[in-house]
C-alpha positions as CSV (number, residue, x, y, z in Angstrom):
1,X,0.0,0.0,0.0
2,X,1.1,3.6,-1.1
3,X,2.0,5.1,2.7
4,X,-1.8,7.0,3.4
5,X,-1.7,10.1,6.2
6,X,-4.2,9.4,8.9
7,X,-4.7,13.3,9.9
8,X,-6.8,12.5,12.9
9,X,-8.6,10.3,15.0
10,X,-11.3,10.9,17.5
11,X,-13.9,8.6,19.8
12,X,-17.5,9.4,21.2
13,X,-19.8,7.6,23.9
14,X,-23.0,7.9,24.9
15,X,-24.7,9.3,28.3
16,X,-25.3,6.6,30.5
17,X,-22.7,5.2,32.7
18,X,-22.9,1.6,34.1
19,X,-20.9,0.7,37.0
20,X,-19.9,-3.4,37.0
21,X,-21.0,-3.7,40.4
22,X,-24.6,-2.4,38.9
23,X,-24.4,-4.7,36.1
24,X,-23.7,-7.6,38.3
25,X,-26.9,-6.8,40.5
26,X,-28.9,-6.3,37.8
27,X,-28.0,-9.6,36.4
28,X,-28.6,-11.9,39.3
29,X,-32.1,-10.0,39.6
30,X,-32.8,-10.7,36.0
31,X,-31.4,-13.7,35.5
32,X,-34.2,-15.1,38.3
33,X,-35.3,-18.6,37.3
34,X,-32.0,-19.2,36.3
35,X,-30.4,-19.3,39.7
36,X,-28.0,-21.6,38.6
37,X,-26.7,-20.3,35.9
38,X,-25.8,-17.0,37.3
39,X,-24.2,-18.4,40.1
40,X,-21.9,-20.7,37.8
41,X,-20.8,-17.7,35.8
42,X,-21.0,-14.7,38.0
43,X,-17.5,-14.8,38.5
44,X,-17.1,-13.2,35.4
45,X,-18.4,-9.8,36.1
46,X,-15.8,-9.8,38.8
47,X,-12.5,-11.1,36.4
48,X,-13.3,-9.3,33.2
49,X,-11.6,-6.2,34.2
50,X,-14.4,-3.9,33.7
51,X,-14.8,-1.2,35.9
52,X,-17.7,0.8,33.8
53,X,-19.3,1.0,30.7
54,X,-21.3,3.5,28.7
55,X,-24.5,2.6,27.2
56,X,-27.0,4.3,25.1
57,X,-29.7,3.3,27.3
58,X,-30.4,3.8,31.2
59,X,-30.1,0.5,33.7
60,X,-33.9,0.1,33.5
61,X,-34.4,-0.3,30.2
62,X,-32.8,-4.0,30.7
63,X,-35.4,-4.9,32.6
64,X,-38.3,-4.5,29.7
65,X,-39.2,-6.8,27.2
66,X,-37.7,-5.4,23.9
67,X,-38.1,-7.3,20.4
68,X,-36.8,-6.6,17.3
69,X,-38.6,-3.2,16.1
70,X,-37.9,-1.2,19.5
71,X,-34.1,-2.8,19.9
72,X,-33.5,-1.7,16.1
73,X,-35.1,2.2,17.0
74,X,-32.7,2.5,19.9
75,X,-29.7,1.1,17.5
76,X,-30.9,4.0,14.8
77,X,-31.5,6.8,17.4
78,X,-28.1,6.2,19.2
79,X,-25.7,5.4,16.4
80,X,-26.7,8.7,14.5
81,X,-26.1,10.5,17.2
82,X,-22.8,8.7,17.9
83,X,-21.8,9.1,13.9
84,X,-22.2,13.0,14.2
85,X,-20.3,13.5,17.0
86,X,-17.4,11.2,16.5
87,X,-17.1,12.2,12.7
88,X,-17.2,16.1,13.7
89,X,-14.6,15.9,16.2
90,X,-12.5,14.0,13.6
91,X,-13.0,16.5,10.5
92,X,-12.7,19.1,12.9
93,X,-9.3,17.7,14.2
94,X,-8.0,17.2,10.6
95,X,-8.6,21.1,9.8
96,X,-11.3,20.6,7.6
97,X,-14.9,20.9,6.7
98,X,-17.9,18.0,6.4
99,X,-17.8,19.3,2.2
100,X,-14.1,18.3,2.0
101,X,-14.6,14.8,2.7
102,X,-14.9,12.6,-0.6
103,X,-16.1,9.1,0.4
104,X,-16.8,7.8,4.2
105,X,-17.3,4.5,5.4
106,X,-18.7,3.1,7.8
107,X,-18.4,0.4,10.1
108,X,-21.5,-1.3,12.6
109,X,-22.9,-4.5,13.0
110,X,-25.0,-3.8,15.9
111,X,-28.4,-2.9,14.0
112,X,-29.4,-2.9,11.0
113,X,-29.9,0.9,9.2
114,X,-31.1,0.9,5.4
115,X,-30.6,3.8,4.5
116,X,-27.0,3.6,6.1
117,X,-26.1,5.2,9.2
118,X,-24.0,7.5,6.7
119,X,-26.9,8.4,4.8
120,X,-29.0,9.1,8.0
121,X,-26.1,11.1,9.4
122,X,-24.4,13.0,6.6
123,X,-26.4,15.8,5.1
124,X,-27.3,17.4,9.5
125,X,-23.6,17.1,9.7
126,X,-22.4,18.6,6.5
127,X,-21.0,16.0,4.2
128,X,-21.6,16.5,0.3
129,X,-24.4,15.5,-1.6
130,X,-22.3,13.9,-4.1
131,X,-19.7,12.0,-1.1
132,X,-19.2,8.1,-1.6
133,X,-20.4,5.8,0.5
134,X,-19.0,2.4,2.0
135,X,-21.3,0.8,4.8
136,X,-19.7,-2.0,5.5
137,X,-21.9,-4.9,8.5
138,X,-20.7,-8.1,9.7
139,X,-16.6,-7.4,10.9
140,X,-17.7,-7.7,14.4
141,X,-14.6,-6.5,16.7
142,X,-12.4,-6.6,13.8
143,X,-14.3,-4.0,12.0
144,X,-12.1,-1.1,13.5
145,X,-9.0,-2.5,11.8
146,X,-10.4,-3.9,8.5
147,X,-12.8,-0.7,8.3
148,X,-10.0,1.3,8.2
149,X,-7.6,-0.3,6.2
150,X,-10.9,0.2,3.5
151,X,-10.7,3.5,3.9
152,X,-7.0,4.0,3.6
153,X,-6.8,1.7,0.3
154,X,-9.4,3.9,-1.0
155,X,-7.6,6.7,-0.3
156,X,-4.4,5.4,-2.0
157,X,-6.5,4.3,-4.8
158,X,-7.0,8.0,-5.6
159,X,-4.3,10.3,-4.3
160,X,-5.4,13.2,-2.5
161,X,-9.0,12.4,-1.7
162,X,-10.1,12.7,1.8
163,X,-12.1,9.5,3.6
164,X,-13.8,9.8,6.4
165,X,-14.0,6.7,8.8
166,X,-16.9,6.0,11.0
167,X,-17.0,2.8,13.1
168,X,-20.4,2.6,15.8
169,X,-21.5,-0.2,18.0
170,X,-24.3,-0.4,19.9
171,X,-23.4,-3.7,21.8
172,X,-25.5,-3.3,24.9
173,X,-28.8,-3.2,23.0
174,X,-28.5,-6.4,22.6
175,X,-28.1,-7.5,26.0
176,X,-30.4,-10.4,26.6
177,X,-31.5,-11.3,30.4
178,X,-34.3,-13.8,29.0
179,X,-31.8,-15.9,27.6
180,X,-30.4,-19.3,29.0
181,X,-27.2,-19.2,27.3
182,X,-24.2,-18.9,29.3
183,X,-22.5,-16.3,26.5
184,X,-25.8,-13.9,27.0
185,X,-24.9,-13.7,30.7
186,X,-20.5,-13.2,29.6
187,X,-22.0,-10.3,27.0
188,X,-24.0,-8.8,29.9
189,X,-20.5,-8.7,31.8
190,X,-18.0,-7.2,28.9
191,X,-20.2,-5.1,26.8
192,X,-20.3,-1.2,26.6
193,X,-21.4,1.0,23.2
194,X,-19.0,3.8,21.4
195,X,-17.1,5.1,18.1
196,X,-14.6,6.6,17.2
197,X,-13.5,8.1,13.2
198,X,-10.8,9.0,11.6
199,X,-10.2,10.7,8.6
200,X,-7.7,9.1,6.1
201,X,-5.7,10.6,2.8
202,X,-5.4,14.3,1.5
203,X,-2.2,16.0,0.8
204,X,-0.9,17.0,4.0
205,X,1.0,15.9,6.9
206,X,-0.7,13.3,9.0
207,X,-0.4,12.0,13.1
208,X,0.2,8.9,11.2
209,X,0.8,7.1,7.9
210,X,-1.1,4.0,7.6
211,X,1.0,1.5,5.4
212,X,0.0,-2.1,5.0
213,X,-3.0,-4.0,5.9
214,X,-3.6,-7.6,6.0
215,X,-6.3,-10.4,7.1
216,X,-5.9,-13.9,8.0
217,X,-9.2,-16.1,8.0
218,X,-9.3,-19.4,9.5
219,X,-11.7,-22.1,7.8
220,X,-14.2,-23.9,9.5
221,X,-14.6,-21.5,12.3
222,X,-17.4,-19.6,11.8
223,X,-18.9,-20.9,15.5
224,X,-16.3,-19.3,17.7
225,X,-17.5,-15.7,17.2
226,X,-20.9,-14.0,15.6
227,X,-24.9,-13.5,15.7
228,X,-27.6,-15.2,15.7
229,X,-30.2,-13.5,14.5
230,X,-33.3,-14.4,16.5
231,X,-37.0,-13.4,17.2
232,X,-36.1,-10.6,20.3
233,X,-33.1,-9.6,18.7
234,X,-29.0,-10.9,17.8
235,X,-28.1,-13.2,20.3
236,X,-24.0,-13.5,21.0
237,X,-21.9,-16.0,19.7
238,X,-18.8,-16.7,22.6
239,X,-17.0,-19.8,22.0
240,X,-15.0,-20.6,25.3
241,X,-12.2,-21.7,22.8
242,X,-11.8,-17.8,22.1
243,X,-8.7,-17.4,24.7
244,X,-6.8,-20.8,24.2
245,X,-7.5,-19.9,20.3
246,X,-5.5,-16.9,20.5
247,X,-2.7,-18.2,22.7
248,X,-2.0,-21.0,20.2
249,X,-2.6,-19.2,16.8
250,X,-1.8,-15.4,17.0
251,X,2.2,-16.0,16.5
252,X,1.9,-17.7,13.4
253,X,-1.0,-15.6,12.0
254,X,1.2,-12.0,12.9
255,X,4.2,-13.9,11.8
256,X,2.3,-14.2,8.2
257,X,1.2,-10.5,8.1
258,X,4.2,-9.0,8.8
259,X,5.7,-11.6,6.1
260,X,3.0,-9.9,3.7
261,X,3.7,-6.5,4.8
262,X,7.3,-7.0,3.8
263,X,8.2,-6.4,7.8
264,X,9.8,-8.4,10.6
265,X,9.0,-8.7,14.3
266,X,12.0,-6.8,15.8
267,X,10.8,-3.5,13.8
268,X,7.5,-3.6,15.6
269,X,7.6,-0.9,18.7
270,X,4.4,-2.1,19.7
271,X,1.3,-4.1,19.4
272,X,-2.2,-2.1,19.5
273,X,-4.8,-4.7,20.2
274,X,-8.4,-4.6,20.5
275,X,-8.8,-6.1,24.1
276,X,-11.9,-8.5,24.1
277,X,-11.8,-9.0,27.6
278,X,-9.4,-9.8,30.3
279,X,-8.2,-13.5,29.1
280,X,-8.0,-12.6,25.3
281,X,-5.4,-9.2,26.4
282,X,-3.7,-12.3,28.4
283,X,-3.8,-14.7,25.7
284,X,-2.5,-12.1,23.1
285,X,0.8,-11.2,25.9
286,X,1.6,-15.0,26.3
287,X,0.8,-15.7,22.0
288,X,3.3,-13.0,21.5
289,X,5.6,-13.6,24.1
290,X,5.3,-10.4,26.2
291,X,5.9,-9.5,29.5
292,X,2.6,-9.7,31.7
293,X,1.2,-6.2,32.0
294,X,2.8,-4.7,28.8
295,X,-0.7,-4.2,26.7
296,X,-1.5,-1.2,29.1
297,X,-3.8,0.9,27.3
298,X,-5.5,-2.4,26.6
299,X,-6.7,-2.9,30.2
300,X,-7.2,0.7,30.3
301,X,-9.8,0.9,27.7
302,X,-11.3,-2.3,28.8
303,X,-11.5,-0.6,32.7
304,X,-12.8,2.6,32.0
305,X,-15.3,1.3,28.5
306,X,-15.6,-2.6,28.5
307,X,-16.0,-4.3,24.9
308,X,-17.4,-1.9,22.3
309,X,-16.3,-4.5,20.0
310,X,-15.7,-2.8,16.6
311,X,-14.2,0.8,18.2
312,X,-12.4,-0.4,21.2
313,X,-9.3,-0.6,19.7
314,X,-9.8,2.6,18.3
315,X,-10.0,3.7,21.6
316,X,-6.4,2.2,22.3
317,X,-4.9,3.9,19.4
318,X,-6.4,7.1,20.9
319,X,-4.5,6.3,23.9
320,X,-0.8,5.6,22.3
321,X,-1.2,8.6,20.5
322,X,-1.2,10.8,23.2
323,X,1.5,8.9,25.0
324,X,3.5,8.7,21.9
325,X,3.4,5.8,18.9
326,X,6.7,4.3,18.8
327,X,8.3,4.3,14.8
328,X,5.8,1.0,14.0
329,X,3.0,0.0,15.5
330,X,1.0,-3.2,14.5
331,X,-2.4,-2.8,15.3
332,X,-5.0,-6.1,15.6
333,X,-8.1,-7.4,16.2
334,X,-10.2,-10.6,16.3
335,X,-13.7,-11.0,14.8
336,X,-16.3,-13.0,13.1
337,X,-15.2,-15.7,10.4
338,X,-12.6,-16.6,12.7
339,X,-10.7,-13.4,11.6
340,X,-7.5,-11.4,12.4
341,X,-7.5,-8.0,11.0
342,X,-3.6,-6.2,11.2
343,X,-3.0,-2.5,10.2
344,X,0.5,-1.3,10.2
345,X,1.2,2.2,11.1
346,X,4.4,4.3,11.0
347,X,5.2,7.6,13.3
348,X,4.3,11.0,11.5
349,X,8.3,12.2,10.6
């Protein structure tokens, strides 16, 4: 890939705070009838290293009876919202306006929006009538990565155009307390909502150059990670394999990106991961051979914003820009398909 500037990069959340400790209660209350269940797995809310969460709806909206329609309204109403702040803090940061932005895309696959969140969002926020659209659905956590590594490739594709990226998730909508299955209870413990954008290309200097992306898919995975698409809304897909997967396959699947990328190991500074949850940000230090404690920023963003999914990693990046990106950084993430999305990025001279 021709290097691509990334000129800035900013994140958004929405108003309502969750404590764990309130998620926890509000889980065993829920969970009633299921006794047995919770008490199995509660453990959970107290190892994922989650200390809050935002979420686009208040704590007693979990305790309704939402189906698909009212789920799906909450999706629309919140990720529009998110879109136009997050994109207008990063077109702002960049030194432009919504008109000079050529193509966007945009990343969710937490509700479904026809037209596209981008087509919802665009015209109150200032983007031209005439800008390209990418929605892209399905990437799950990876989205963040392989959203925009799309936008970047776009951008080389046609020097000096401007892309706007957008990534949204809305994963505590769908939260599900009626369930039975142990990974409903898990989501109810990791997952928070965010986004973050980033706007990709132009002529000028960058904070960043984005140069090389890669994917590596492993077949006959498609359990481990996903949705299932069911009468009250997506229900989570969490293998338990998801931590020992990582430990035993993440060498060899970096190993083969940076191979790609034309790069080896010892010109890497640092990872930038998209932490999943306590034991995958564990799995990924003992895969890669790292000193315990040494993804950070991981833990940080999983503390303070559990898993947004898609953005989280995002939300990293944010971080290690303001303590300062070392001369390469590998950024990655794990998501539906099995998938491993890596983006390599190199310090702005």
């Amino acid at each position: 890939m021709r290097p691509v500037p990334l000129l800035s990069l900013a994140t958004a959340v929405p108003p309502h705070t969750l404590s764990q400790t309130d998620a926890k209660a509000i889980a065993r209350e829920l969970f009633a009838g299921r006794k047995a269940l919770f008490d199995r797995l509660q453990g959970v809310f107290d190892n994922a290293g989650i200390e809050q969460r935002n979420t686009v709806a208040p704590l007693d909206w979990y305790a309704g009876d939402h189906r698909w329609e009212s789920r799906n309204r909450l999706y629309l109403e919140a990720a529009e919202a998110l879109f136009t702040e997050a994109a207008g803090k990063a077109i702002a940061a960049a030194g432009l306006r919504p008109e000079d932005i050529d193509g966007v895309v945009c990343v969710s696959t937490t509700g479904i929006a026809t037209p596209s969140l981008e087509a919802r969002a665009g015209p109150a926020l200032g983007l031209r009538p005439n800008v390209r659209r990418v929605p892209m659905f399905g990437l799950g956590c990876a989205g963040g990565i392989s959203g925009l590594a799309t936008a970047a490739r776009l951008a080389a594709a046609e020097p000096g155009s401007r892309w706007l990226f957008v990534c949204i998730e809305t994963c505590s909508i769908s939260i599900r307390l009626d369930s039975d299955d142990p990974a409903a209870l898990v989501a109810t413990a990791l997952f928070g909502d965010g986004a973050a954008a980033a706007v990709v290309g132009g002529d000028q200097d960058g904070i960043a150059a984005v140069t090389a992306a890669g994917e590596k898919l492993w077949p006959d995975t498609l359990g481990i990670m996903g949705w299932r698409v069911e009468d009250p809304g997506f229900a989570v897909v969490f293998d338990r394999a998801i931590p020992p997967f990582v430990t035993a396959e993440l060498a060899a699947a970096i190993a083969g990106l940076l191979e790609e990328f034309g790069t080896s190991s010892d010109e890497i500074g640092r990872l930038c991961c998209h932490p999943g949850g306590a034991k995958v940000v564990e799995a990924i230090e003992n895969a890669m051979e790292l000193e315990s404690g040494t993804l950070d920023l991981e833990r940080q963003v999983l503390r303070e914003h559990g898993n947004m999914s898609a953005p989280t990693v995002l939300f990293v990046l944010e971080q290690l820009l303001a303590r300062g990106l070392p001369e390469r950084t590998l950024m990655t993430a794990f998501g539906p398909g099995f998938t491993c999305a890596g983006l390599m990025l190199e310090r702005a001279a």
